[in-house]
C-alpha positions in Angstrom: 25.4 4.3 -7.2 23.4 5.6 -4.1 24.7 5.4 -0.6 23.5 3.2 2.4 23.4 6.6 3.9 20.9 7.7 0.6 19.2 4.4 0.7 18.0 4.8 4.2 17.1 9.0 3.9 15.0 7.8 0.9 13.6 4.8 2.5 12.5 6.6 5.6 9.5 8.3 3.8 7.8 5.1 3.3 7.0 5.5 7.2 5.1 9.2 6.5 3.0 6.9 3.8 1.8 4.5 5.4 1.6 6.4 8.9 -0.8 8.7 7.1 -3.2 5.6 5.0 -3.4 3.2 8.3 -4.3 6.3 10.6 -6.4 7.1 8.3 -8.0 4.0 6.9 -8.2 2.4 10.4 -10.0 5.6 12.2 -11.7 8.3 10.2 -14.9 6.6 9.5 -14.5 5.5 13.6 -13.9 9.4 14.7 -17.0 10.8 12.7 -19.7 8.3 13.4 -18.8 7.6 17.2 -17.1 10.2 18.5 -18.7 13.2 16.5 -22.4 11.5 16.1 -22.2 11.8 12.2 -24.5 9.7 10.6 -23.1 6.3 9.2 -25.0 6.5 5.8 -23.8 10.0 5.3 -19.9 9.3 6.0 -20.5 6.2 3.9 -20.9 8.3 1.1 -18.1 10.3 1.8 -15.6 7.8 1.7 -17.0 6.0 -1.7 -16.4 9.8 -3.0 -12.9 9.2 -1.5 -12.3 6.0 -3.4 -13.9 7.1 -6.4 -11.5 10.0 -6.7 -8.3 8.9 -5.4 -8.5 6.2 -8.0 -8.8 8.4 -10.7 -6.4 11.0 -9.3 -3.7 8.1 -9.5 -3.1 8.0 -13.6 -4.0 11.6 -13.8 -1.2 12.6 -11.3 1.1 10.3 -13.0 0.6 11.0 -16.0 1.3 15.4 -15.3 3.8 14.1 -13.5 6.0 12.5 -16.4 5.6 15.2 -18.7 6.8 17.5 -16.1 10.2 19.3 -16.3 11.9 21.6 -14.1 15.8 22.2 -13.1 15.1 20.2 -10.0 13.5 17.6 -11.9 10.3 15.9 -12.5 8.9 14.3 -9.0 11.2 16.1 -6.5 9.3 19.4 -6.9 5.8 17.7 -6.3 7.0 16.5 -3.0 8.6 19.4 -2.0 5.7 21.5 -2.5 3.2 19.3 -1.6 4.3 17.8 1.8 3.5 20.7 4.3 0.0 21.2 2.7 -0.5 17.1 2.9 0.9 16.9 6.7 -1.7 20.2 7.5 -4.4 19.1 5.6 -4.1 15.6 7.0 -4.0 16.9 10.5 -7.2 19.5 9.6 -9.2 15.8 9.4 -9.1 15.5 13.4 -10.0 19.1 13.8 -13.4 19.8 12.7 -14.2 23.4 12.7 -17.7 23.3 12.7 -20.9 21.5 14.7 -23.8 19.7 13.7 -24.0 16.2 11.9 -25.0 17.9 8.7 -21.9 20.3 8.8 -19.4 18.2 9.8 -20.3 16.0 7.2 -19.6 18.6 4.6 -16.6 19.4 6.4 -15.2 15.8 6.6 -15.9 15.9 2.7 -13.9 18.4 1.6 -11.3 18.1 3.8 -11.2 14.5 2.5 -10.7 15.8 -0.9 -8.2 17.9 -0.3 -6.2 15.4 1.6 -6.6 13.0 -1.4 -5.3 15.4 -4.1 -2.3 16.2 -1.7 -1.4 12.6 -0.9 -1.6 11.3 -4.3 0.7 14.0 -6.0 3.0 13.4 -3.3 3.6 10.0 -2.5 2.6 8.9 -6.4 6.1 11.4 -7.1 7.5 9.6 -4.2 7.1 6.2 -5.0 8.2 7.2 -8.8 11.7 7.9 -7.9 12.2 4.4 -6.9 12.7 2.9 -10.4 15.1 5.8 -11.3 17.1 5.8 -8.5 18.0 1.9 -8.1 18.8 0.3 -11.6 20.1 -3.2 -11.1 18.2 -5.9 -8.8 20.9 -5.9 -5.9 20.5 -2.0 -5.7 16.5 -2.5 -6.1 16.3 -5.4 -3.5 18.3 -3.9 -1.0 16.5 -0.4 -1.5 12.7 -1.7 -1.3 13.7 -3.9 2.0 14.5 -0.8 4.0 11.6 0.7 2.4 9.2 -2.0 3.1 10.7 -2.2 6.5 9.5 1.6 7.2 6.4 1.3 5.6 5.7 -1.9 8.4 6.7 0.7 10.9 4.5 3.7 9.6 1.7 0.5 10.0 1.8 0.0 13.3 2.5 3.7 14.4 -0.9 4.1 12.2 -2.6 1.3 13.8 -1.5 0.7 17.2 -0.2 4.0 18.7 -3.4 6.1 17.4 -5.7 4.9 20.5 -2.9 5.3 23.0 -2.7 9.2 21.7 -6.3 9.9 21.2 -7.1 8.1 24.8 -4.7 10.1 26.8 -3.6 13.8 24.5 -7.1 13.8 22.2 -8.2 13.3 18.4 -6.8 16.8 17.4 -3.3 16.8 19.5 -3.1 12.8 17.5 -3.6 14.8 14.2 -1.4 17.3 15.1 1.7 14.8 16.2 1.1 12.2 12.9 1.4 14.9 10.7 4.9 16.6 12.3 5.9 13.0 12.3 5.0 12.1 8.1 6.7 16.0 7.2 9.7 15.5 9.2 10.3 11.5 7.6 8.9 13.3 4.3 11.9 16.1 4.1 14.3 13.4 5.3 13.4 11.0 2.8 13.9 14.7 0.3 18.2 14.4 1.6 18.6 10.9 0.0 16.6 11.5 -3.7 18.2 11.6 -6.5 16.6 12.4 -9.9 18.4 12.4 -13.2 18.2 15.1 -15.5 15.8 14.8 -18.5 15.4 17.7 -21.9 13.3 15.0 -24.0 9.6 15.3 -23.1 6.7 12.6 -23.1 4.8 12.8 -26.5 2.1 10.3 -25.4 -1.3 12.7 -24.8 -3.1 11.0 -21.9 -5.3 8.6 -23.3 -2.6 7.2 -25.7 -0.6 6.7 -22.4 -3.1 4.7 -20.8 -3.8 2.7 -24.2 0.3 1.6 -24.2 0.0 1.1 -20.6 -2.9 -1.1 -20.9 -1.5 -2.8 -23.8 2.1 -3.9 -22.2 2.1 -7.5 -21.7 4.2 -7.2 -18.9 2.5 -4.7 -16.9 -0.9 -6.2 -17.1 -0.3 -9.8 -16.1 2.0 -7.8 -13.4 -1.3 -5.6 -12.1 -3.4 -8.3 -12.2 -0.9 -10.6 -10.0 -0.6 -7.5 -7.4 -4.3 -7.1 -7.5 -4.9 -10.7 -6.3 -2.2 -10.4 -3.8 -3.2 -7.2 -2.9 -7.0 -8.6 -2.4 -5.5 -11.4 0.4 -3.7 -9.5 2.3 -6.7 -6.9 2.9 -9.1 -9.9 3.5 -6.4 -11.2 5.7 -6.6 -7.7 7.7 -10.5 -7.5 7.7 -11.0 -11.3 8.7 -8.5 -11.2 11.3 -11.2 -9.9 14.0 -14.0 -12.6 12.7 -11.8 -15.5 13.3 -10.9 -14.3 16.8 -14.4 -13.6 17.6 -16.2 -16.9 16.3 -13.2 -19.4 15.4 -10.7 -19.1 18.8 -13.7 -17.3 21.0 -11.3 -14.7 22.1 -11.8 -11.1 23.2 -10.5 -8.2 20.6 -7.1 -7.5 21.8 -6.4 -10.9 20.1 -6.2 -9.3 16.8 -3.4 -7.3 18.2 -1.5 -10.7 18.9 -2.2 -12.6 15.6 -1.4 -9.0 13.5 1.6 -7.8 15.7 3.0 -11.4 14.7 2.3 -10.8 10.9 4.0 -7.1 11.2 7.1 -8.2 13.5 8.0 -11.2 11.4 7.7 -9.4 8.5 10.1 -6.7 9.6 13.6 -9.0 9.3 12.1 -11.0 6.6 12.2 -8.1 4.1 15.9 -8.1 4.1 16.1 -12.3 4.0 13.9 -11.6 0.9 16.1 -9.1 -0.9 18.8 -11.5 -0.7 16.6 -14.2 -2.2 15.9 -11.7 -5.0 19.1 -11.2 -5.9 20.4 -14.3 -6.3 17.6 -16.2 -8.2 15.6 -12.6 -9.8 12.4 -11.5 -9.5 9.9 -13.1 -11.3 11.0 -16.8 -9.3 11.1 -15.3 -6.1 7.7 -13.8 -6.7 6.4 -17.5 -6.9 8.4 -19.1 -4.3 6.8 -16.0 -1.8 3.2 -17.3 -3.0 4.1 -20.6 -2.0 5.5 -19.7 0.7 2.2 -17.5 1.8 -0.4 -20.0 0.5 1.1 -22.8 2.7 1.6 -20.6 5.8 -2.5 -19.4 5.3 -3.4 -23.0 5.5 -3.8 -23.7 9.3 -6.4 -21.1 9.7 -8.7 -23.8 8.3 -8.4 -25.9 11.6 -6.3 -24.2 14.9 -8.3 -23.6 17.8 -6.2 -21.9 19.9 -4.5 -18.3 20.3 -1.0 -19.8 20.2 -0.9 -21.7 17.5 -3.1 -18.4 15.7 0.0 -16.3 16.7 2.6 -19.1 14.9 0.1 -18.9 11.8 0.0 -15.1 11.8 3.8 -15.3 12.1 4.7 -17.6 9.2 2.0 -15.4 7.1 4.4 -12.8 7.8 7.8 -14.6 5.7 5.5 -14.4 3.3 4.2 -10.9 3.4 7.6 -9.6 3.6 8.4 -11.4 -0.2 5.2 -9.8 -1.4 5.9 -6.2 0.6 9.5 -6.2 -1.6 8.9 -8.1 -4.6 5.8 -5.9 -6.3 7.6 -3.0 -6.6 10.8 -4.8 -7.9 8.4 -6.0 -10.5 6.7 -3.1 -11.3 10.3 -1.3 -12.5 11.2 -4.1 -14.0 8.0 -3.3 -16.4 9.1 0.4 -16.3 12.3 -0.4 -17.7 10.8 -2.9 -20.3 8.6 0.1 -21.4 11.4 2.6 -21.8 13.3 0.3 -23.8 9.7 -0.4 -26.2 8.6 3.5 -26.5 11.7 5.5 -25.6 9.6 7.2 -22.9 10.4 6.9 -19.2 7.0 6.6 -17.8 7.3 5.7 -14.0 4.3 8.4 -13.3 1.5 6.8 -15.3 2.7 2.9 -14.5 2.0 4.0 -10.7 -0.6 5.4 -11.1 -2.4 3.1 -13.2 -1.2 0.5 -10.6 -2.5 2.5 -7.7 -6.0 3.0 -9.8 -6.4 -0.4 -10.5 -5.1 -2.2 -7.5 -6.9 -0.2 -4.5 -10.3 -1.8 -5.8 -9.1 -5.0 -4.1 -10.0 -3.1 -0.8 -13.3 -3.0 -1.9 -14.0 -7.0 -3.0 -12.3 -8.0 -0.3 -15.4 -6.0 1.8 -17.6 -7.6 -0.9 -15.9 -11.1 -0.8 -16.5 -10.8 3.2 -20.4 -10.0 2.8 -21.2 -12.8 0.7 -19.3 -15.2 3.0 -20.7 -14.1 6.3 -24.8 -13.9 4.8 -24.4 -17.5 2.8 -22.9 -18.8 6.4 -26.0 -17.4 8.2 -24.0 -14.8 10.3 -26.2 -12.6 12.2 -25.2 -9.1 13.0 -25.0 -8.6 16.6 -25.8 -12.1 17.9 -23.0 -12.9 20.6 -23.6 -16.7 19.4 -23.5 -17.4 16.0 -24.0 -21.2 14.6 -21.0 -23.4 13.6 -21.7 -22.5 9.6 -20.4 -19.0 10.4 -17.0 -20.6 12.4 -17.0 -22.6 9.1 -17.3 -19.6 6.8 -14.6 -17.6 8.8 -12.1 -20.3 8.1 -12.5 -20.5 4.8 -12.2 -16.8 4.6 -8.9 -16.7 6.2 -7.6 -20.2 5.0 -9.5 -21.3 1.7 -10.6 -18.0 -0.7 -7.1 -16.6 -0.1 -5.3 -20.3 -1.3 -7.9 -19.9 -4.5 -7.0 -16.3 -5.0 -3.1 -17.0 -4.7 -3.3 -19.8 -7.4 -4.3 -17.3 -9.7 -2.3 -15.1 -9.1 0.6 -17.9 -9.0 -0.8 -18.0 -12.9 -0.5 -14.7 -13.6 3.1 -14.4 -12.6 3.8 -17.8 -14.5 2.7 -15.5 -17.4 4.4 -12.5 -16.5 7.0 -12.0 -19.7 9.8 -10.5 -18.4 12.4 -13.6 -17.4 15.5 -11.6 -16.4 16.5 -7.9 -14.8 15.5 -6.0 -17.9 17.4 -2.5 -17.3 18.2 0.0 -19.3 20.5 0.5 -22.5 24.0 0.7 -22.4 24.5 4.5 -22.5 25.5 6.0 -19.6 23.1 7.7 -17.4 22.7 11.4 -17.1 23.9 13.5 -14.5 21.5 14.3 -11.3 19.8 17.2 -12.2 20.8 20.4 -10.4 18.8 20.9 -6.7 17.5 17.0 -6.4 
């Protein structure tokens, strides 16, 4: 069994993940097209190149990934390795080393890429160890809410601290400090894994892996749940700054009150959820946090005021927090189940096929948004917009999401797997040498 002392090292490099995808996520596009003078359409093919490829990068990685062996182990190598390039090449983003629109663009490409190859071996190896490290739901909850409660940290840092650096040190010094910040929580999070030893070696070639991953019961009703879960919190994010624009008629820093309430609530709630988790299991807590989150979505459908929009945001959080825990709890759970089928441990490949699969929700969410806004009659840059568009922004925060969760609510009324399925009774190997 890992130590609280283990738990936390390991936990801590959920706050170099997410510190590195918000930053990222929130102000790349922003930096190139306003700052540098890049043009919009150009960058906006850049990034669909980003998608495209760190979706498919996600099963690939995982799948090299499980049939790797070394003395140090399987995933522990890949993040060694990979996290100085990943912190330099991150940091590389907010120092372009060229001029001209046409130049940069290039430049922002391939550094993209690069970044994208490095993050997803790394944190796809880092987020593998999970299910191999914490084997019994007490040791699972407790792991994933100090996890979860770094990962809401590496948010805001991501989000919130990146205009106070690039106002007052610049765009390059902010690269420079995120990415000493993500190696140092990196190589801590390196003291606290553990990785067992393995001699047997994957014998599924990659598109038999996929075909068995595809196939599980489990793991599809599983993806599909975490995909529709997945899709309301990002419409959440995105519709956030509508609804403070056109519902309450407030000025931006609104969405800083409304989100800080999501994140802080969130924060404590991770641990009231790992409790929960452990005394009634996985699959029923997973459905008590829709509930939970569907009712607390609800008043955005009819409050006026920034108050009452901070007490939503703030019950949206309790139910965040289940979700933030309860999808990875749920995703080893299918690991397990598999080893027990196949006789293969194959954490790599049920990431990544997770990761391929579930960061298209970013991308309907954007679609979802469009189609509300132009059938409301929204018109782009029109300080008044008519009450159809108010309308339409409610129902984005406070209608699609409760139609989305229902579903969702299905597929985890599906999901097979009842009970903590863990492993056989054999004892477990010993940690291999180095990890």
């Amino acid at each position: 069994m890992i130590g609280r002392r283990g738990v936390l090292a390991y936990g801590s490099g959920n706050l170099s993940v997410n510190l590195l995808a918000q930053a990222f996520a929130t102000f790349a596009t922003f930096y190139y097209v306003d700052h540098l003078g890049v043009d919009p359409a150009l960058i906006g093919v850049a990034m669909v190149v980003h998608g495209i490829v760190n979706a498919l990068l996600n099963p690939l990685a995982g799948h090299v990934s499980d049939r790797t062996r070394t003395r140090w182990g399987r995933r522990v190598p890949y993040i060694a390795i990979g996290m100085v390039p990943l912190a330099a090449a991150f940091t590389m983003i907010w120092i372009p080393l060229v001029d001209g629109g046409t130049a940069r663009f290039w430049y922002f490409l391939i550094a993209v890429l690069v970044y994208d190859v490095l993050f997803v071996v790394v944190v796809l190896n880092y987020v593998a160890l999970f299910p191999e490290m914490f084997t019994t739901i007490a040791e699972r909850a407790a792991a994933a809410s100090w996890r979860q409660m770094f990962a809401i940290v590496g948010m805001i840092l991501g989000v919130a601290a990146a205009p106070v650096l690039y106002g007052t040190i610049g765009w390059a010094a902010m690269g420079v400090s995120f990415g000493v910040v993500s190696l140092a929580f990196f190589a801590l999070s390196l003291t606290g894994s553990v990785e067992r030893a393995r001699t047997e070696r994957e014998t599924f070639g990659f598109l038999a892996a996929i075909r068995y991953t595809l196939t599980n019961r489990a793991f599809v009703t599983y993806v599909l749940g975490s995909f529709l879960l997945q899709l309301t919190f990002a419409l959440l994010q995105a519709g956030i700054p509508f609804f403070t624009k056109y519902a309450l008629g407030e000025p931006d820093s609104a969405n800083t009150v409304i989100l800080g309430a999501v994140f802080v609530t969130a924060i404590p709630l991770v641990y009231v959820w790992s409790r929960v988790t452990t005394r009634i299991g996985p699959r029923r807590a997973v459905l008590a946090a829709i509930i939970v989150y569907g009712v607390a979505l609800v008043p955005f459908l009819f409050i006026g005021n920034l108050a009452l929009a901070a007490v939503t945001g703030a019950a949206v959080g309790v139910g965040i927090a289940g979700m933030l825990v309860l999808l990875e709890i749920l995703l080893a759970e299918v690991i397990d189940d598999d080893e027990r089928r196949t006789g293969a441990r194959r954490e790599g490949m049920y990431f990544g096929m997770n990761g391929f699969i579930v960061r298209w929700a970013v991308s309907l969410q954007a679609v979802i948004i469009s189609v509300v806004l132009s059938r409301s009659g929204y018109r782009a840059g029109v300080a008044l917009q008519p009450d159809s568009v108010v309308t339409g922004v409610r129902l984005m925060l406070g209608g699609v999401p409760l139609a989305v969760l229902a579903v969702a609510f299905g597929c985890f009324l599906l999901y097979p797997l009842r009970a903590g399925v863990h492993r056989s009774g054999e004892s477990a190997p010993a940690p291999a040498a180095g990890s």
